[in-house]
C-alpha positions as CSV (number, residue, x, y, z in Angstrom):
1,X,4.8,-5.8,10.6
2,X,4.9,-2.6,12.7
3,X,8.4,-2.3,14.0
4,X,8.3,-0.9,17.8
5,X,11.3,1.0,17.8
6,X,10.9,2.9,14.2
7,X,13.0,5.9,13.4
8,X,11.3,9.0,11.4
9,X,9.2,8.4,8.0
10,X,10.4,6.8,5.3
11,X,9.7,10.0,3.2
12,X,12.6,11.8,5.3
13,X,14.8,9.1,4.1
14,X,17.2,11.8,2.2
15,X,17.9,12.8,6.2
16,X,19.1,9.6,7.4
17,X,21.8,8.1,5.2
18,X,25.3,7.9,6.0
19,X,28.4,9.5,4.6
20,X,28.8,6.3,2.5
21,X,25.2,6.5,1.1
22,X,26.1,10.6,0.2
23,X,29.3,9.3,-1.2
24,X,28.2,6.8,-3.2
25,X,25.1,9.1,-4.9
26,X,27.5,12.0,-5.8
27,X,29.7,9.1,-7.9
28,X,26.7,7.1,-9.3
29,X,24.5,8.4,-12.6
30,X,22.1,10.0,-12.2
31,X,18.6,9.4,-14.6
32,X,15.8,11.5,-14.6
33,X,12.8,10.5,-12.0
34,X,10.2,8.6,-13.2
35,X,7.6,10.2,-12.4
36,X,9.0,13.1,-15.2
37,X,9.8,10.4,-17.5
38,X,6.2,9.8,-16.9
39,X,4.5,13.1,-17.3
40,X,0.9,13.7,-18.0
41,X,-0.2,10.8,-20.5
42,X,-3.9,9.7,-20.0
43,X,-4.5,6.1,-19.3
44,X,-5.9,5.3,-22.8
45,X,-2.7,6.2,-24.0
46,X,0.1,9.0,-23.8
47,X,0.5,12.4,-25.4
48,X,3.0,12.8,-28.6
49,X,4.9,14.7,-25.7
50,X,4.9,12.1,-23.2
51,X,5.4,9.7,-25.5
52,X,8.8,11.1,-26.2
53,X,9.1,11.7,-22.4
54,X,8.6,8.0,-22.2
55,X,11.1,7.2,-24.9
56,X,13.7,9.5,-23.4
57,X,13.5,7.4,-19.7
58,X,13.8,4.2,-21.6
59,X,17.2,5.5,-23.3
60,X,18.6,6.6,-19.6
61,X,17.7,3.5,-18.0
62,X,19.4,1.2,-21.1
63,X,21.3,3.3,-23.4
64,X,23.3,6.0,-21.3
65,X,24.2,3.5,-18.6
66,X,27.6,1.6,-19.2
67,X,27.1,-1.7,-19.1
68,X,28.1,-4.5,-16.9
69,X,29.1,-1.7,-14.2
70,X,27.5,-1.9,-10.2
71,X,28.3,0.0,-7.8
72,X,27.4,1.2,-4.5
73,X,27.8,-0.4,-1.0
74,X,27.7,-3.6,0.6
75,X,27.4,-5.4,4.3
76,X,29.7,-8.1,4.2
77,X,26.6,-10.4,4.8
78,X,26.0,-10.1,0.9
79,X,29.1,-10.6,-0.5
80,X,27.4,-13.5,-2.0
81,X,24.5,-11.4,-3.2
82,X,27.0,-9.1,-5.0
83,X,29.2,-10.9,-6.6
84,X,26.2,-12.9,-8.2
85,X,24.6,-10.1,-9.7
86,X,28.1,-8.4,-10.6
87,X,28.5,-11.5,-12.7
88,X,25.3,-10.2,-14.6
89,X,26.2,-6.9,-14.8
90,X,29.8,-8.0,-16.1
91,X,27.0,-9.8,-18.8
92,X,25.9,-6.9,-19.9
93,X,23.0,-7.0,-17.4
94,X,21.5,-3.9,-15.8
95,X,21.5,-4.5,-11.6
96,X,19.9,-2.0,-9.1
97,X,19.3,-3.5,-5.5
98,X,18.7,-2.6,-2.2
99,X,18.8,-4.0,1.0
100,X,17.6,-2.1,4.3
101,X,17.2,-3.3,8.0
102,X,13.7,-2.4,8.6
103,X,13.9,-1.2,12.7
104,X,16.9,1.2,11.7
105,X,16.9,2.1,8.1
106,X,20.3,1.1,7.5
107,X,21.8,0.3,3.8
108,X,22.5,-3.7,3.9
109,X,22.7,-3.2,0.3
110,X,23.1,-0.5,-2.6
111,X,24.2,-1.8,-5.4
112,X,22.9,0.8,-8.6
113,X,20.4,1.5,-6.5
114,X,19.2,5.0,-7.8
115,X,18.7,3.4,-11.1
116,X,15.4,3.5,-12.8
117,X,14.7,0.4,-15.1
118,X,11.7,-1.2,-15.9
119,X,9.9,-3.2,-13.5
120,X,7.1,-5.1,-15.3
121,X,3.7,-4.7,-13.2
122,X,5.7,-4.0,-10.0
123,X,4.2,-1.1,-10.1
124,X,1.2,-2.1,-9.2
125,X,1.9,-1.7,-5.4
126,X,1.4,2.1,-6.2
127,X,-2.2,1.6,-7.6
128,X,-3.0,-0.9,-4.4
129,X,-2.0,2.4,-2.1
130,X,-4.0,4.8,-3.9
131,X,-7.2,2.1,-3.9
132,X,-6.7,1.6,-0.2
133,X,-6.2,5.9,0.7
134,X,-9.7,6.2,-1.3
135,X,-11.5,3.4,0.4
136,X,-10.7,5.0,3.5
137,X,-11.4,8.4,2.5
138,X,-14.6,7.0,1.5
139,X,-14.3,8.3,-2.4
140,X,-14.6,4.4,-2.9
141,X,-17.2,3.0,-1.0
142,X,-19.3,-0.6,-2.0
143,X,-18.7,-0.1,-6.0
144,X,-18.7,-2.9,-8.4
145,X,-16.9,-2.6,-11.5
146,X,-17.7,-4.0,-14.8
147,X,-15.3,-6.3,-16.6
148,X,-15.2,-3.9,-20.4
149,X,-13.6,-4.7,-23.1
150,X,-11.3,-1.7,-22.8
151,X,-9.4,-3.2,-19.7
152,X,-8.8,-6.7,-21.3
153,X,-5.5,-7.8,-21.7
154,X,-3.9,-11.3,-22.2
155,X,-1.5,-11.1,-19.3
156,X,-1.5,-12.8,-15.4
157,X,-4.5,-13.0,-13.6
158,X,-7.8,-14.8,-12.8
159,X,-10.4,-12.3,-13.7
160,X,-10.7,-13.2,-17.4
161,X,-11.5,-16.6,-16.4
162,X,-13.8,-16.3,-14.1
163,X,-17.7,-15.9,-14.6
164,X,-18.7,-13.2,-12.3
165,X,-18.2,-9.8,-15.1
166,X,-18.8,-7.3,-12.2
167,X,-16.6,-7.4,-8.6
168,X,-16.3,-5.0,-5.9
169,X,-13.4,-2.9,-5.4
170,X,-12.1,-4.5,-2.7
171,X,-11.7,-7.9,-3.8
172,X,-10.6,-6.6,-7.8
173,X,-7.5,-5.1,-5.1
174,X,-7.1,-8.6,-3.9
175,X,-6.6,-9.8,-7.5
176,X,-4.1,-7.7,-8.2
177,X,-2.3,-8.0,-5.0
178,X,-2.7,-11.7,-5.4
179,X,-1.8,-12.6,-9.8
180,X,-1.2,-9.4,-10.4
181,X,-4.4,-9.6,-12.4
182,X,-4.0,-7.5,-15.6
183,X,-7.9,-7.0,-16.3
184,X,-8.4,-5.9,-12.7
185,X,-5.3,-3.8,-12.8
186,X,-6.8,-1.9,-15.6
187,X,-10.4,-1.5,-14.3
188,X,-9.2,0.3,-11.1
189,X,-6.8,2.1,-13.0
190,X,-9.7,3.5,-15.4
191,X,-11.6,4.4,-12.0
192,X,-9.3,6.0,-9.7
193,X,-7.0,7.6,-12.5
194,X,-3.3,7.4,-12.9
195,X,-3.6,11.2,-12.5
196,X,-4.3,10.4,-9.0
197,X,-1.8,7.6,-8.6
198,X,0.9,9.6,-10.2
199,X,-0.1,12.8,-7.3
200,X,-0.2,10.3,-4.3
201,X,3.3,8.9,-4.9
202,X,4.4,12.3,-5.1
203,X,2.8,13.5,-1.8
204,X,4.7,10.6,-0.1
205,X,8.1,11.7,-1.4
206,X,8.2,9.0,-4.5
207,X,10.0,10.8,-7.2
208,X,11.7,7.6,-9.2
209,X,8.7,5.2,-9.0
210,X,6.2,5.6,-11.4
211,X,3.1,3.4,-13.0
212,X,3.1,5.0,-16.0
213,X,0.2,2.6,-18.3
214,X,-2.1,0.1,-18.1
215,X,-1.2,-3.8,-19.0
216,X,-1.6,-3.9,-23.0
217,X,-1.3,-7.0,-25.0
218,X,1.2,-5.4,-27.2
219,X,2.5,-1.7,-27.3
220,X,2.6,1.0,-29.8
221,X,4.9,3.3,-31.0
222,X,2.5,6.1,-29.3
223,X,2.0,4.0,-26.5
224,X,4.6,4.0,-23.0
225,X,7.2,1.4,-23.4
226,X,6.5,0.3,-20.1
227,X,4.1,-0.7,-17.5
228,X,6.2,0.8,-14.5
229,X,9.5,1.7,-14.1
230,X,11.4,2.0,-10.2
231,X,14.7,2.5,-8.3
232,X,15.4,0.0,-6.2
233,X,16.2,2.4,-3.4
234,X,12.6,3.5,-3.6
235,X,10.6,0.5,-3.4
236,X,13.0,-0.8,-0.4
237,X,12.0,2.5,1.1
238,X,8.5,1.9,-0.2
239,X,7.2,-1.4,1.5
240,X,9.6,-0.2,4.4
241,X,7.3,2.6,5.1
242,X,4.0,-0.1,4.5
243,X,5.6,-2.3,7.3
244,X,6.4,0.8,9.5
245,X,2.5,2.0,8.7
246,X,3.6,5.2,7.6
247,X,2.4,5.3,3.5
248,X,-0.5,7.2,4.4
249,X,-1.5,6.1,7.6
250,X,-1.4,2.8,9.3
251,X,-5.0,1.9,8.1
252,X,-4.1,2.0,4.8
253,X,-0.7,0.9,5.1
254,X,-1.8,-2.8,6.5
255,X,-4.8,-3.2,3.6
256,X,-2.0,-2.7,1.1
257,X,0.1,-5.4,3.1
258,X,-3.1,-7.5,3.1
259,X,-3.5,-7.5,0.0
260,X,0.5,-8.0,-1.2
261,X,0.9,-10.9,1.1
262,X,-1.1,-13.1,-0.8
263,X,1.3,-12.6,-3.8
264,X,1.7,-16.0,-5.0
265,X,4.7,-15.6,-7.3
266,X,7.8,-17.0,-5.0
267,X,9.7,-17.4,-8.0
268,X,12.6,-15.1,-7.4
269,X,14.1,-14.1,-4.1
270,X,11.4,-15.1,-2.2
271,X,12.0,-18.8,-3.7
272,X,14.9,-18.9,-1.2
273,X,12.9,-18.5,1.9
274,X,11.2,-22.1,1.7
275,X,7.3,-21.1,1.8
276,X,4.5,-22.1,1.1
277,X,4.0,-20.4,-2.3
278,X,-0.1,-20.3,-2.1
279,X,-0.1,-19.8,2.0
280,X,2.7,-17.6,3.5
281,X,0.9,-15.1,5.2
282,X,1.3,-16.8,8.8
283,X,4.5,-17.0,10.8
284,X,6.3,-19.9,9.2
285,X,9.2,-21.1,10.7
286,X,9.5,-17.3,12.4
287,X,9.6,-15.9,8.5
288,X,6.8,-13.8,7.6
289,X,7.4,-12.3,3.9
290,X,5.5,-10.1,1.6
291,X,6.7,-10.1,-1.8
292,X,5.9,-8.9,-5.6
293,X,7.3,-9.2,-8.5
294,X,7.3,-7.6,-11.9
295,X,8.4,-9.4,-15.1
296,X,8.5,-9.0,-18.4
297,X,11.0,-9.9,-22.1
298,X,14.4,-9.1,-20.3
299,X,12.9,-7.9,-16.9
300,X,12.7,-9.6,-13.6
301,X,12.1,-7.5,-10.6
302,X,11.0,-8.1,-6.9
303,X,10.4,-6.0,-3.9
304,X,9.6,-7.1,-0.5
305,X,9.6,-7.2,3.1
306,X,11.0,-10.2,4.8
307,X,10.6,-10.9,8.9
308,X,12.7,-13.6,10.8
309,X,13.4,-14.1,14.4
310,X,16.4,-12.0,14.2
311,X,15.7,-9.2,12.2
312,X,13.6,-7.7,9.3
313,X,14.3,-6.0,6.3
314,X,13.0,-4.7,3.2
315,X,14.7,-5.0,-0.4
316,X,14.5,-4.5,-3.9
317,X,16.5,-6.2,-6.9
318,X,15.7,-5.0,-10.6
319,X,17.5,-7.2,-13.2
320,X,17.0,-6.3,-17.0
321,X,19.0,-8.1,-19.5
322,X,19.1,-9.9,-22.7
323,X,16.2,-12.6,-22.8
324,X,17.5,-14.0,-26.0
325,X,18.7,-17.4,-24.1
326,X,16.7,-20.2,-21.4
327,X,20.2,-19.9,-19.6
328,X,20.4,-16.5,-19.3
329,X,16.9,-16.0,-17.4
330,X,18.0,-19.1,-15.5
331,X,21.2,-17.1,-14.5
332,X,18.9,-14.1,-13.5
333,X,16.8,-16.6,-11.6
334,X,19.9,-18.3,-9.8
335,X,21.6,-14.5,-8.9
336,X,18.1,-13.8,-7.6
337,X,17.8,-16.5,-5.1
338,X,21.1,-16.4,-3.8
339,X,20.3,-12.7,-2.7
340,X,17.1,-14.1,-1.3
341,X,19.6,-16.6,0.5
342,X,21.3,-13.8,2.0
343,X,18.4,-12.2,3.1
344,X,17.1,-15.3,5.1
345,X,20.3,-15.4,6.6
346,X,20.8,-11.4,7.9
347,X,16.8,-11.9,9.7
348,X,17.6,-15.1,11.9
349,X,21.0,-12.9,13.3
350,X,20.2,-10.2,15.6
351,X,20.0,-7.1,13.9
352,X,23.5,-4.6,14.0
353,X,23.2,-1.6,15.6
């Protein structure tokens, strides 16, 4: 998805915005990044000190943060798109999203979009970039892990119903990037280290992004509440850079993409753009997408790149609200693809310059 006419790395992105952007961030609150929120637990389990670190993030992103308030800016091609998830946020709904055009790295959309919340196993993607910098490094080369008991968890996946107990590398990273497959999640966090995660996001300028555990079946009080927490600003600017080939280098920027693009969960914004759910990775229509989601009680989350004759952008929507109703996660759902909706529309028109 490398754009021809690219402007400067995504991790100079703090260079680029315009006086709207800068107007909007000195107006908006401000939580503390992630990857402090996140600091120093091993993956077993956190430190009494992260712990509370982890506690503290969880209390900016839902307690500190008025409710039913978004902000930020918006094209007038998503006036839909906002006044669907303002109707959430006016529900008591936390919203972050972001919209940017690919080519130029222009703000479509900022709606709360400095906002850390909880992302399910969104997070993931960071894991996928650390696995693909190492193969190519050559720190993983041709190892097969073994399914332990340590990395089992109950959660998406295919791993803990398959016979084969030991898989390469490579193709545990295809799981993941697949089903988000929890027991293959955790194995290649147990081998690469979230140590070495949590240091590569930061050499490429992610600061609000953070995996900060492994999947668990349930959590503890001395465990972090999360799997990953984002800003939606972050990941647009994240799988911007993957489609650019700049997270890393361009080698491991399209074995990241590989591997996303065969995320089979169209559920949420992607479930506007009419593909094939199991096969999408081919021009369809002129669409190409590659999305993932993260989910949990409460969450629903989705980042993404989408392609169309037109145009292509990236985007990120975080939604976290109160799963205590079917028709309020089917309002989520319905706010979610009508930004997807809006999206398909802004890549078949020619991109604004």
């Amino acid at each position: 998805m490398t754009e021809p006419d690219a402007t400067p790395p995504s991790r100079r992105r703090r260079d680029d915005r315009s006086g709207a952007d800068e107007q909007h961030e000195q107006h908006e609150h401000r939580p503390a990044p992630a990857h402090a929120a996140a600091e120093r637990e091993p993956v077993d389990g956190p430190t009494t000190r992260a712990a509370a670190a982890h506690a503290r993030a969880r209390r900016t992103t839902e307690g500190s943060r008025p409710r039913g308030r978004h902000s930020g800016g918006v094209d007038d091609r998503f006036t839909a798109t906002e006044e669907a998830l303002g109707a959430l946020a006016v529900d008591g709904a936390g919203v972050s999203a972001s919209v940017i055009d690919t080519s130029t790295g222009k703000a479509l959309l900022a709606i709360d979009d400095r906002l850390v919340q909880p992302v399910g196993t969104l997070g993931r993607v960071l894991l996928l970039i650390e696995v693909a910098a190492q193969l190519q490094e050559g720190r993983l080369h041709g190892d097969r892990l073994q399914r332990m008991a340590r990395d089992t968890a109950t959660g998406a996946g295919l791993w803990q119903f398959l016979q084969e107990p030991v898989m390469q590398v490579p193709d545990l990273a295809t799981l993941v990037g697949a089903t988000a497959d929890a027991w293959a999640t955790n194995a290649l966090l147990t081998t690469v280290g979230i140590d070495a995660v949590r240091a590569r996001a930061e050499s490429l300028g992610i600061d609000r992004t953070a995996l900060i555990d492994r999947v668990r079946d349930r959590r503890g009080p001395d465990d972090a509440p999360d799997v990953s927490v984002a800003a939606a600003r972050e990941l647009a600017w994240l799988f911007r850079g993957l489609a650019l080939g700049e997270i890393v280098d361009d080698a491991v920027s399209n074995r990241v993409l590989g591997w996303c693009s065969l995320a089979a969960d169209l559920s949420l914004v992607a479930g506007a753009f009419g593909l094939d759910p199991l096969a999408h990775r081919a021009l369809d229509h002129g669409l190409q997408a590659v999305a993932v989601t993260g989910s949990g009680v409460g969450v629903r989350a989705e980042a993404g790149i989408l392609r169309g004759p037109g145009s292509s952008v990236s985007y990120a929507v975080t939604v976290t609200f109160a799963d205590d109703s079917l028709q309020r996660r089917l309002a989520v759902v319905e706010a979610l693809r009508t930004m997807g909706t809006d999206v398909l529309e802004v890549v078949h028109a020619r991109a604004r310059r």
